[in-house]
N, C-alpha and C positions, 0 to 999 in steps of 0.2 A: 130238591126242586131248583131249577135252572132259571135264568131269566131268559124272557121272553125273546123269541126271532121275529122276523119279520112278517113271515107267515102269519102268525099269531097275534099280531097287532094286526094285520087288516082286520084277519077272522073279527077281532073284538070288537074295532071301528065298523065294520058290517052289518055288525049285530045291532053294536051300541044307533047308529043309522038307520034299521028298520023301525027298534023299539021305539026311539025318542022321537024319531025325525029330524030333518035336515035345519028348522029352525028353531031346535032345543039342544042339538048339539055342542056348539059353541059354550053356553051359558054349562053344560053338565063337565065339559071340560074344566073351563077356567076353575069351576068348585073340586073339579075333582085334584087338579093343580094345588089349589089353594092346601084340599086337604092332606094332598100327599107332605107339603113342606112345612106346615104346621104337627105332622106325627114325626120327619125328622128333625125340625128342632125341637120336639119334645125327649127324644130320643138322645139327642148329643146332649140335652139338660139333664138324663137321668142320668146318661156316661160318664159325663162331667163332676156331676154330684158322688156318685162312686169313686170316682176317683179320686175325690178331694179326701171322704171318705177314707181311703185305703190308704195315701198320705200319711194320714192325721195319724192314724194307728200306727203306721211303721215308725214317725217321729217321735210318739207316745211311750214305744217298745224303748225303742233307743236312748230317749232319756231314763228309765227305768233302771236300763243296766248299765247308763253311767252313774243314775244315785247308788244303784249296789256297787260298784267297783269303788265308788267316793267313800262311801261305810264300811267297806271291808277294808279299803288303804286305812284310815281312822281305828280302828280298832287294833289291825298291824302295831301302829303307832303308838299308841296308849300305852 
């Protein structure tokens, strides 16, 4: 599914202008605005949180097999 043309946004604003009418429109935008930027900053907080996330594990891995290479040098040793 594509994003929307021009076409397609009149049709909507058309529609959206029969249903509501001309002086409820304004007020359904500004919310509908509101709602759209409040689900993508929810969105970049869940991407964000993922990522930090997947970070964390790759740093976690990485020290792992620096303490096995540090316990295998040490035992070399011994």
């Amino acid at each position: 599914m594509g994003r929307l043309g021009t076409g397609e946004l009149i049709l909507i604003f058309a529609i959206a202008l029969v249903v509501v009418g001309p002086s409820k429109l304004p007020e359904l935008g500004k919310a509908l605005g509101k709602t759209v930027n409040e689900f993508k900053k929810f969105s970049k907080d869940i991407k964000d949180d993922l990522s930090l996330e997947e970070t964390t594990k790759k740093e976690t891995k990485k020290e792992e097999k620096k303490e096995v290479i540090v316990e295998e040098n040490e035992e070399k040793h011994s």
